[in-house]
C-alpha positions as CSV (number, residue, x, y, z in Angstrom):
1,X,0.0,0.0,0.0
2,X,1.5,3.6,-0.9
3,X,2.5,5.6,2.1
4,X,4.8,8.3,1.4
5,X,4.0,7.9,-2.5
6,X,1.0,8.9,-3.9
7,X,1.5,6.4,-7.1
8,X,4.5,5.0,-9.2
9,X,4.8,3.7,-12.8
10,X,6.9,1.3,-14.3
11,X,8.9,1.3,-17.6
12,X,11.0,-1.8,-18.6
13,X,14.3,-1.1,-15.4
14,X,12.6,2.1,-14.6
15,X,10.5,3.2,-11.5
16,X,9.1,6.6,-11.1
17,X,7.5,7.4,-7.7
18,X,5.0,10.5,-7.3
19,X,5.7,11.8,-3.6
20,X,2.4,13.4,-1.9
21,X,2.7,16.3,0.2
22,X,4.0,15.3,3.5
23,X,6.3,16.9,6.3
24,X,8.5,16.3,8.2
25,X,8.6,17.1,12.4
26,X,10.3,20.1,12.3
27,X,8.0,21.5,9.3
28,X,9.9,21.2,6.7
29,X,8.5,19.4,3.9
30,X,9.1,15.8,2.3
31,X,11.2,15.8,-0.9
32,X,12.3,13.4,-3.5
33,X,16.2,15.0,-2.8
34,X,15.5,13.3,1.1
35,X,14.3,10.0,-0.7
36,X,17.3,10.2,-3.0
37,X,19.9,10.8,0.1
38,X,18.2,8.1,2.3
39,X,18.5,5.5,-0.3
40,X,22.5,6.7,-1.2
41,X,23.1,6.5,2.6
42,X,21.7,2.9,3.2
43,X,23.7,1.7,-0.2
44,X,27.0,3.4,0.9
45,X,30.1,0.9,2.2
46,X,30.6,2.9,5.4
47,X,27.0,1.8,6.4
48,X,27.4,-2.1,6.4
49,X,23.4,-2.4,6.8
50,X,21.7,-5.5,6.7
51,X,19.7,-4.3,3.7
52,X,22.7,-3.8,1.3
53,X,22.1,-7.3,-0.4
54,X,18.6,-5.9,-1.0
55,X,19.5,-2.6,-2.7
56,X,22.2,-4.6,-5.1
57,X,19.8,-4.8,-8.0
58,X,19.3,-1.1,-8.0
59,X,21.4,1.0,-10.8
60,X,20.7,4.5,-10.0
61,X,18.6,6.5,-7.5
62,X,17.9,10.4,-8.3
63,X,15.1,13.4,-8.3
64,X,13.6,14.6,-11.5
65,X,12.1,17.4,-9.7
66,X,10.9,18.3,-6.0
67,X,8.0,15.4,-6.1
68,X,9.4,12.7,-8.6
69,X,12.1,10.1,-7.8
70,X,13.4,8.1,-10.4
71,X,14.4,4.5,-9.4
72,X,16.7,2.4,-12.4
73,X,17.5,-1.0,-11.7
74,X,20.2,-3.2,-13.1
75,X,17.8,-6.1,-14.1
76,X,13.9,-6.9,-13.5
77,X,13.5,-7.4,-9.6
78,X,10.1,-8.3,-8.6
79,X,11.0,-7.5,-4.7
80,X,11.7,-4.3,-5.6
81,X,8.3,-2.6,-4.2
82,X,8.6,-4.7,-1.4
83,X,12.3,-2.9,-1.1
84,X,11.0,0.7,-0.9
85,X,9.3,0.1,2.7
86,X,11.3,2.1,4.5
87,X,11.7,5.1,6.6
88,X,12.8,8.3,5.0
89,X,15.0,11.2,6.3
90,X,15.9,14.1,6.1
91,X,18.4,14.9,3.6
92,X,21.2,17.0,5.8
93,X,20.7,14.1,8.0
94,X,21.3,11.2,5.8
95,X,24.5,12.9,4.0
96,X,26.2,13.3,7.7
97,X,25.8,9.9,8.3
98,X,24.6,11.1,12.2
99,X,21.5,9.5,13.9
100,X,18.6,10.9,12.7
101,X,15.4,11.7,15.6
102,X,13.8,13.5,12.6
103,X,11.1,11.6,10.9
104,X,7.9,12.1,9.1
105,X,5.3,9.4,11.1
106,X,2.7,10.3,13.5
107,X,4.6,10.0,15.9
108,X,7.6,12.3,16.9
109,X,10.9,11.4,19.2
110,X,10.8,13.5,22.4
111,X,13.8,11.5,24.0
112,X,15.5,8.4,24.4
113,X,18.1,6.6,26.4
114,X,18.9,2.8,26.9
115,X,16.2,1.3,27.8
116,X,13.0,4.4,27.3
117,X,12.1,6.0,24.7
118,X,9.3,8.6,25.0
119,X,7.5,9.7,21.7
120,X,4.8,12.3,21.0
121,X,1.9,12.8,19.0
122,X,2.7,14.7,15.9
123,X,1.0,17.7,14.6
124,X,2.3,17.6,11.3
125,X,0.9,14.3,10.5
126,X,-1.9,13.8,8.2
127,X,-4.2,12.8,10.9
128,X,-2.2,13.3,14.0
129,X,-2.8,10.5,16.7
130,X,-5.5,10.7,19.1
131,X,-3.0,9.5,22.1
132,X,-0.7,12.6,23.2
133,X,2.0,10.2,23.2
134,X,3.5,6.5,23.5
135,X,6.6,5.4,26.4
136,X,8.4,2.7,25.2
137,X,10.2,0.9,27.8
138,X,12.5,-2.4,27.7
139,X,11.3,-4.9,30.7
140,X,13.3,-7.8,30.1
141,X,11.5,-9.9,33.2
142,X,8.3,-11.5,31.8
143,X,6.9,-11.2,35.4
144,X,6.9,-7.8,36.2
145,X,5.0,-6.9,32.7
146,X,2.5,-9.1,33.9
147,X,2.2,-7.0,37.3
148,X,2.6,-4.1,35.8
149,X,-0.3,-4.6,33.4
150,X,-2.4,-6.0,36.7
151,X,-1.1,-2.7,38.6
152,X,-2.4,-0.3,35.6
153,X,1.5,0.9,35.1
154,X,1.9,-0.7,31.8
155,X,-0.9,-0.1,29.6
156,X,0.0,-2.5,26.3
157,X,2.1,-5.7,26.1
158,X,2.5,-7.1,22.5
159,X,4.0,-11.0,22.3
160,X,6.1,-10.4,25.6
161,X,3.4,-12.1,28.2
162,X,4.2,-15.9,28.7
163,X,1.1,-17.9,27.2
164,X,-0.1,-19.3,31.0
165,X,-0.7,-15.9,32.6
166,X,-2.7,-14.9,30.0
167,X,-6.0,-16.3,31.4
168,X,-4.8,-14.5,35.0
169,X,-4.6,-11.2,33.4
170,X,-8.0,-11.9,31.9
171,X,-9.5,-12.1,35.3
172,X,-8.4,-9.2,36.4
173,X,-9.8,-7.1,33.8
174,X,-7.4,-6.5,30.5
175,X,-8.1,-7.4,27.4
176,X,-6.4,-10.0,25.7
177,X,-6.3,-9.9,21.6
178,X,-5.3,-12.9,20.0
179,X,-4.6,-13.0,16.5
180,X,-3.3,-15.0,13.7
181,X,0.4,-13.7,12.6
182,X,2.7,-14.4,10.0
183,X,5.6,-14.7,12.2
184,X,7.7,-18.0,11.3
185,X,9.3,-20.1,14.0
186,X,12.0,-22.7,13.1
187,X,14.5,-25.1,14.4
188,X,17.9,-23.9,12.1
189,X,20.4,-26.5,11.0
190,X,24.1,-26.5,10.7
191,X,24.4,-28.8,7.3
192,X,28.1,-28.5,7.5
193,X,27.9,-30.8,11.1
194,X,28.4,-34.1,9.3
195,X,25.5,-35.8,10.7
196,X,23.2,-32.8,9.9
197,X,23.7,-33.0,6.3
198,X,22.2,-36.0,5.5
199,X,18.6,-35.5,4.9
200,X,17.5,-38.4,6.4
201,X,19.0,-36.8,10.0
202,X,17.1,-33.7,9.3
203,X,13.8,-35.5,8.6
204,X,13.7,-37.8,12.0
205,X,14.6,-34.7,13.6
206,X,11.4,-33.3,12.4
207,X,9.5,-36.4,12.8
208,X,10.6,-36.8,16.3
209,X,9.5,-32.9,17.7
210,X,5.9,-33.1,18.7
211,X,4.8,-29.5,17.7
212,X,1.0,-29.7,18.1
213,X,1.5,-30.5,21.8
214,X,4.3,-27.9,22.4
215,X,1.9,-25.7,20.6
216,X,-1.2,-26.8,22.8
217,X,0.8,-27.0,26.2
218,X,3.4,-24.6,26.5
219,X,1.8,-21.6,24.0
220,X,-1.4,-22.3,25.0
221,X,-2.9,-22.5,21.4
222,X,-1.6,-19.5,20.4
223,X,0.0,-20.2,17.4
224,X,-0.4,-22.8,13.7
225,X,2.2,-25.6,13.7
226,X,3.8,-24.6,10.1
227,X,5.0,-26.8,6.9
228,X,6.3,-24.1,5.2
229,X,7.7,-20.4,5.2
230,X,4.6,-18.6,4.3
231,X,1.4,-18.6,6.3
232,X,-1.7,-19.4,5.0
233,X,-3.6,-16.3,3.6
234,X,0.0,-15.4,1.5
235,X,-0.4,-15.2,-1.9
236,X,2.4,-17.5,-2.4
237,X,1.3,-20.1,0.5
238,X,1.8,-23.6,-0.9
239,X,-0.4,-25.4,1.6
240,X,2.8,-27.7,2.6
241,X,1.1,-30.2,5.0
242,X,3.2,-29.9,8.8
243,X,5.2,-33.3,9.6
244,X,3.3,-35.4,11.0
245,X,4.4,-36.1,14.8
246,X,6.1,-39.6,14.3
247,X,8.9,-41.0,16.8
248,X,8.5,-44.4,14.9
249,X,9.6,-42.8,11.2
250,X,12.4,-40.8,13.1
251,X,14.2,-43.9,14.7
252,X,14.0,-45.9,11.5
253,X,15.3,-42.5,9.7
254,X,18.0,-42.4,12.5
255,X,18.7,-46.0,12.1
256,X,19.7,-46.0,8.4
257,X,21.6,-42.8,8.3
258,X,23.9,-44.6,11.4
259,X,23.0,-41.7,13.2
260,X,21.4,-43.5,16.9
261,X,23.1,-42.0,19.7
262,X,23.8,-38.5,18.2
263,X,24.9,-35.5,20.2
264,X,23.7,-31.8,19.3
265,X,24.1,-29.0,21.0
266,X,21.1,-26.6,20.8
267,X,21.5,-22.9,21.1
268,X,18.7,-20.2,22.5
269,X,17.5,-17.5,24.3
270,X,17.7,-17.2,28.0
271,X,14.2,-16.2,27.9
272,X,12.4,-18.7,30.1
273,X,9.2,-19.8,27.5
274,X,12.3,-20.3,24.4
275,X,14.2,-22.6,27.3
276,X,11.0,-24.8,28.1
277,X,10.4,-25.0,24.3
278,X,13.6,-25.9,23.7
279,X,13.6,-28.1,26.8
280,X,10.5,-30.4,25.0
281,X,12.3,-30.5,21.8
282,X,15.2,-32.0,23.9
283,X,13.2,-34.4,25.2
284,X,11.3,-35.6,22.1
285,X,14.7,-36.1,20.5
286,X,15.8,-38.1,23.2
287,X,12.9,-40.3,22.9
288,X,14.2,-41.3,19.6
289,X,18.3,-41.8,20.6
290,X,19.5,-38.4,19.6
291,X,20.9,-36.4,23.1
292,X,20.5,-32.5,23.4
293,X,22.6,-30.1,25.5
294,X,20.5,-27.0,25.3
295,X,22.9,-23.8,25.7
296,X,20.7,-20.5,26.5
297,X,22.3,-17.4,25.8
298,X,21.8,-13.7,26.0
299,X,20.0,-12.8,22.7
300,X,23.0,-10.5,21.3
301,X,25.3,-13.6,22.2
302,X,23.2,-15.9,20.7
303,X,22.4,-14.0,17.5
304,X,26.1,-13.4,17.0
305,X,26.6,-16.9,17.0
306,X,24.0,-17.9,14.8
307,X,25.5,-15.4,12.6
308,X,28.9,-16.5,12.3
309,X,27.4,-20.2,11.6
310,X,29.2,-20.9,15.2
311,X,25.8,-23.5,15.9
312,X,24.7,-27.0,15.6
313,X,20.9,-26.3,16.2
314,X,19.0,-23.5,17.2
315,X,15.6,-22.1,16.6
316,X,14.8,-18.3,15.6
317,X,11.8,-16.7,14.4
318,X,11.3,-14.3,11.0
319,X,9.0,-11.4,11.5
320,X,7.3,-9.5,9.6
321,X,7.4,-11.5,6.3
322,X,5.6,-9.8,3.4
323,X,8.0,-11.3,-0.2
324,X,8.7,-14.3,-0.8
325,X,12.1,-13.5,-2.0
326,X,12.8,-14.1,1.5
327,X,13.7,-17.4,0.3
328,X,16.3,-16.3,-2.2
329,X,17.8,-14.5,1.1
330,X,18.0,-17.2,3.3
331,X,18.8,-20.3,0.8
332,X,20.4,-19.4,-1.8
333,X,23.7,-21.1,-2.3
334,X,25.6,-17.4,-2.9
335,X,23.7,-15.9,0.0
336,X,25.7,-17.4,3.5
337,X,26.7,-14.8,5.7
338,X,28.0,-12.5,5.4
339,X,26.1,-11.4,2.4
340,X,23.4,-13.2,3.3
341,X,21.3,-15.2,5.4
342,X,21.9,-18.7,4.5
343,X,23.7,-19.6,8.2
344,X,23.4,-23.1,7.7
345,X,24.9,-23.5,4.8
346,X,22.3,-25.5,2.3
347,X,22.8,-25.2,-1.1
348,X,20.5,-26.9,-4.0
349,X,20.7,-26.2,-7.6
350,X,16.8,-26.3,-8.0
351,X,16.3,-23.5,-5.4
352,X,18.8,-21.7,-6.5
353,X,17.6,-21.8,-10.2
354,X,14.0,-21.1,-8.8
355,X,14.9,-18.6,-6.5
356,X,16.5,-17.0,-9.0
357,X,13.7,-16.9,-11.7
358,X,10.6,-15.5,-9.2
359,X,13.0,-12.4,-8.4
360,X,12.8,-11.3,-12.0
361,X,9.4,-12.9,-12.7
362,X,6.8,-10.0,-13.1
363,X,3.5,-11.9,-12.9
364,X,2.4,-12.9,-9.7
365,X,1.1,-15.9,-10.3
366,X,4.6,-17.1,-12.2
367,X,5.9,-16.2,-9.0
368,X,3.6,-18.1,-7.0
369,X,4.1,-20.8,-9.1
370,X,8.0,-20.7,-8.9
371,X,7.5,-20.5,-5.0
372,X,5.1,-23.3,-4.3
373,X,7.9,-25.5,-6.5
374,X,10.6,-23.5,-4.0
375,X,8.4,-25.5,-1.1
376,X,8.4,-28.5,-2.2
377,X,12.2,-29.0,-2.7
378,X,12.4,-27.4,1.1
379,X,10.3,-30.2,2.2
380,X,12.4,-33.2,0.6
381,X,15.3,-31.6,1.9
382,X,14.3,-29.9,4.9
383,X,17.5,-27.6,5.8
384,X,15.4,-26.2,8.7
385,X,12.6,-27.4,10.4
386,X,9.0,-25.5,10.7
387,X,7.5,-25.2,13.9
388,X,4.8,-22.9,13.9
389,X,3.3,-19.5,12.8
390,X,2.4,-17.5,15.9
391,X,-0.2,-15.6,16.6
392,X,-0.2,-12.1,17.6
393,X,-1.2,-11.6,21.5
394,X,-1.8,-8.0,22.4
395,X,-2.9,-7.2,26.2
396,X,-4.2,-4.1,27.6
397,X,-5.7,-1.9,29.4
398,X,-9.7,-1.9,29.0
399,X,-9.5,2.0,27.8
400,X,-7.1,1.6,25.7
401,X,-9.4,1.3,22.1
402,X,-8.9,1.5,18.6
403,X,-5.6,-0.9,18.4
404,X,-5.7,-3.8,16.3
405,X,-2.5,-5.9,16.3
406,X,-1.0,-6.0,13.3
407,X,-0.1,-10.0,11.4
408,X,3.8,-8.6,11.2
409,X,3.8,-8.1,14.8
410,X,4.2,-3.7,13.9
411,X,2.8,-1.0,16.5
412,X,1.6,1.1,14.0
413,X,-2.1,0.5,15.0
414,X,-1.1,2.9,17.8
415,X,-1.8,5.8,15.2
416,X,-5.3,4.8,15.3
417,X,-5.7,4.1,19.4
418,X,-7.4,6.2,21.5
419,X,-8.1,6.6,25.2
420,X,-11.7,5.8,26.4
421,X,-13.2,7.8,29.1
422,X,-9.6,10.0,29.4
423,X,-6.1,8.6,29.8
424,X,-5.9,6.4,33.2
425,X,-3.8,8.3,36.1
426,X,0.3,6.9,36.0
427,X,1.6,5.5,38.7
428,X,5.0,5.1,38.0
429,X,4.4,5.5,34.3
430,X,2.9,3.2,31.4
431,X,4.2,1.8,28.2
């Protein structure tokens, strides 16, 4: 959906975009020049972003005037609008290469320091929000958001309240919005770890990992096991069935690879619902001969390590999937780190030649088509393993109205909240 632009055509490798009127917080208005010097600043070497393998395909980048940006691409990229979602600058701003507080949203930065950051509603917004302003602050104990929600300090919680207390908070008067995401949750695989790239391995792995009672018991149903990527509902969904839960399969599997009695160590968060889930996919393994040391880390630590392929197993999630080229991104035999995100190393001629092919495929359905083929090889090969698609669990307050959680797991819906009856008195101050 257009945001900053108002439209955009296409000829052959060129992309013109028609900017509507907009400002910025300070007043000063949205031009193409700011659009041109964003984009320059995310492509240049000093900024080592983890979008510069996404701006490869494009050529050029310039203004034709104060309301037109021309986009030329080196080759037909059908990610490319998908590309374009991001955040604009100011121009002065962008050239510097200094952090940027300026922005053009509806909400404006009023300060910010490790762990707050207060925002305000913004009057040069189209519509400006109906809430005077939002305080974001990190509460890395899953306990005190849940008091603080009961107390009335914290006024919205978004995917950060474990799954059990939610019936507790319930009673006690908030309001608990459940919805279906697209969020993707897997178990990664290191397919350079001997045992881990044969496929047979990787299939009792995923035979042996009872997700619909892992879903059921420790997330409370709040969340799809998943045989694929792409939730349903995506235009390029292939309605891969989820493996079936089947400990017999996985020690026959095992048995034929020589693989009984294999040791793995698995790597996660320190964040006490990831440790119990990955303390029941320990144990289902086990069930069928394969032992698990579970390592929990600090997420930077983790991350880090999951970066530099330094893992045997681990399980992430992606957020906020919109294209499919996602899969050109993550398993793409010229895409491991650090250029891309293949971390565990797979590499198969077929995706590679299909992955290829949907980027500069123009018609969606040839894309869909190209992508529902991508699935299929993923499933015979399986160099991850789907867990689930979780939903999208928003709590709070009762006067809080108007926010509607978003699939991707954003906080834009706050633009639209509002407070019923008056904001509720702070005590101590709500996020």
């Amino acid at each position: 959906m257009p945001d900053l632009a108002s439209n955009w055509t296409v000829d052959g490798l060129e992309w013109r975009f028609r900017l509507r009127p907009a400002r910025f917080h300070d007043g000063s208005p949205v031009r193409a020049a700011d659009v041109v010097a964003t984009w320059r600043s995310l492509a240049s070497p000093s900024m080592r972003g983890l979008r510069q393998a996404e701006l490869e395909p494009i050529a050029s980048v310039d203004a034709l005037d104060d309301e037109t940006v021309r986009f030329v691409l080196r080759e037909p990229h059908a990610p490319f609008l998908s590309t374009t979602t991001i955040g604009i600058v100011k121009r002065a701003c962008a050239e510097d290469g200094r952090e940027c507080e300026v922005g053009n949203g509806p909400f404006r930065i009023v300060s910010q320091d490790a762990d707050t950051v207060v925002l305000a509603a913004a009057t040069t917004a189209d519509a400006p929000p109906a809430l005077p302003g939002v305080v974001l602050r990190a509460s890395p104990d899953g306990a005190s958001r849940a008091l603080g929600l009961a107390r009335g300090t914290i006024d919205l919680v978004q995917n950060a309240v474990e799954p059990e207390l939610l019936p507790w908070l319930e009673r006690r008067g908030l309001v608990v919005d459940s919805r279906p995401g697209s969020t993707f949750q897997y178990l990664g695989l290191n397919l350079e770890v001997p045992a881990l790239h044969d496929p047979r391995v990787r299939r009792a792995i995923a035979a042996a990992i009872d997700v619909p009672a892992i879903v059921a018991g420790l997330l409370a149903g709040h969340a799809r096991p998943a045989g694929e990527l792409l939730p349903p509902g995506h235009w390029a969904h292939a309605a891969t069935p989820a493996q079936a839960y089947d400990p017999a399969l996985a020690r026959r599997l095992l048995d034929e690879a020589g693989a009984r009695g294999l040791r793995l160590q698995y790597k996660t968060t320190n964040v006490d619902l990831r440790r119990r889930v990955a303390e029941a996919i320990a144990f289902d393994l086990a069930a069928v001969g394969i032992d698990v040391e579970i390592r929990p880390l600090e997420w930077g630590a983790l991350y880090g390590d999951v970066r530099r392929g330094n893992f045997e197993l681990f399980s992430l999630a992606w957020v906020g999937i919109s294209d499919p080229d996602l899969y050109f991104g993550w398993l793409h035999s010229s895409m491991r780190p650090p250029r891309g995100n293949n971390r565990g190393g797979y590499a198969s001629a077929a995706v590679d030649r299909l992955t290829t092919e949907a980027r500069r495929e123009t018609d969606r359905g040839s894309r869909a088509g190209r992508y529902r083929a991508v699935a299929d090889e993923v499933a015979r090969d399986l160099p991850f393993v789907p867990l689930w698609w979780s939903d999208v669990v928003a709590v709070h307050s009762p006067r809080l109205a108007g926010f509607a959680p978003s699939p991707t797991g954003d906080l834009r819906g706050l633009a639209a909240a509002r407070w019923q009856g008056g904001a509720p008195p702070r005590d101590g101050g709500g996020s």
